[in-house]
C-alpha positions as MATLAB code, in Angstrom:
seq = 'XXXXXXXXXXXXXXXXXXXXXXXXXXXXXXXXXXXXXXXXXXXXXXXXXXXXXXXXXXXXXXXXXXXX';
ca = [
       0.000    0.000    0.000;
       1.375    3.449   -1.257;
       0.532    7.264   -0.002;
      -1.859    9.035   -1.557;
       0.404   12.273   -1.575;
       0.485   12.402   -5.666;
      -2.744   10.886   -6.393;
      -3.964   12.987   -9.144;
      -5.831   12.973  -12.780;
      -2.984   13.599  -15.722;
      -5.004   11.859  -18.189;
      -8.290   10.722  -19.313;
      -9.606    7.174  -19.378;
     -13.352    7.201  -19.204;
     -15.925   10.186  -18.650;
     -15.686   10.825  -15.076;
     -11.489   12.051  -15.696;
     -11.195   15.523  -16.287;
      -7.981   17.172  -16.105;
      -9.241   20.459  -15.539;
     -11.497   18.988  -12.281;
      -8.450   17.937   -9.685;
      -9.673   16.115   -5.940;
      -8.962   17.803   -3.175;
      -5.683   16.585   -1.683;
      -6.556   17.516    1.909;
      -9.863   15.085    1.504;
      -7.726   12.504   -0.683;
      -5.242   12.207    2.511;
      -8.034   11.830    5.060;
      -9.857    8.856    2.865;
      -6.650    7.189    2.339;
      -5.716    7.186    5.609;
      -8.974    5.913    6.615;
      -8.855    3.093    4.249;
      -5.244    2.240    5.416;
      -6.719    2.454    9.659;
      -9.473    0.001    8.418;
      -7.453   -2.786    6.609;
      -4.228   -2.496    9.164;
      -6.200   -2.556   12.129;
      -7.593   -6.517   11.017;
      -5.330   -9.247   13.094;
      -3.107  -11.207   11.014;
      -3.346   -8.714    7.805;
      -0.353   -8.176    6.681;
       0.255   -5.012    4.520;
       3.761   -3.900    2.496;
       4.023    0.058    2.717;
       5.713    1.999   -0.331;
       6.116    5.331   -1.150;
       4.485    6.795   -3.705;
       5.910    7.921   -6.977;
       5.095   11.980   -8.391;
       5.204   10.314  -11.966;
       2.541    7.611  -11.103;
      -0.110    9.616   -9.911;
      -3.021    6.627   -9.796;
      -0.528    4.667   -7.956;
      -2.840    4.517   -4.594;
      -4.610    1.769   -6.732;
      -2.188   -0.773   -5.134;
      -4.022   -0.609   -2.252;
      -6.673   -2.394   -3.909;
      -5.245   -5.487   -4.524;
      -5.893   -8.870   -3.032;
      -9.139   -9.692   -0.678;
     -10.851   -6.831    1.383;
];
């Protein structure tokens, strides 16, 4: 599981992307951390922290792998 700290849209893939439109990193941080308190908190889960890269902004997405 990465940071969200460069989660961003660069490009468009479907029509809810827009470029123009950018999320709110404050709220972006407080979801993602959420997410992350919710799936470490589980006994026995084990989860691989990495830092996020500035030129893979959708990178967050790793933190969907695997069962929830």
């Amino acid at each position: 599981m990465c940071d969200a700290t460069h989660f961003r849209i660069d490009y468009v893939i479907n029509p809810y992307m827009d470029t123009g439109i950018q999320p709110d990193s404050l709220a972006v941080l407080a979801e993602h951390e959420a997410i992350e308190r919710r799936r470490t908190s589980r006994p026995a889960r084990i989860v691989t922290r990495m830092e996020s890269a500035r030129e893979c902004p959708d990178m967050v997405y790793t933190a969907l792998t695997g069962p929830s």
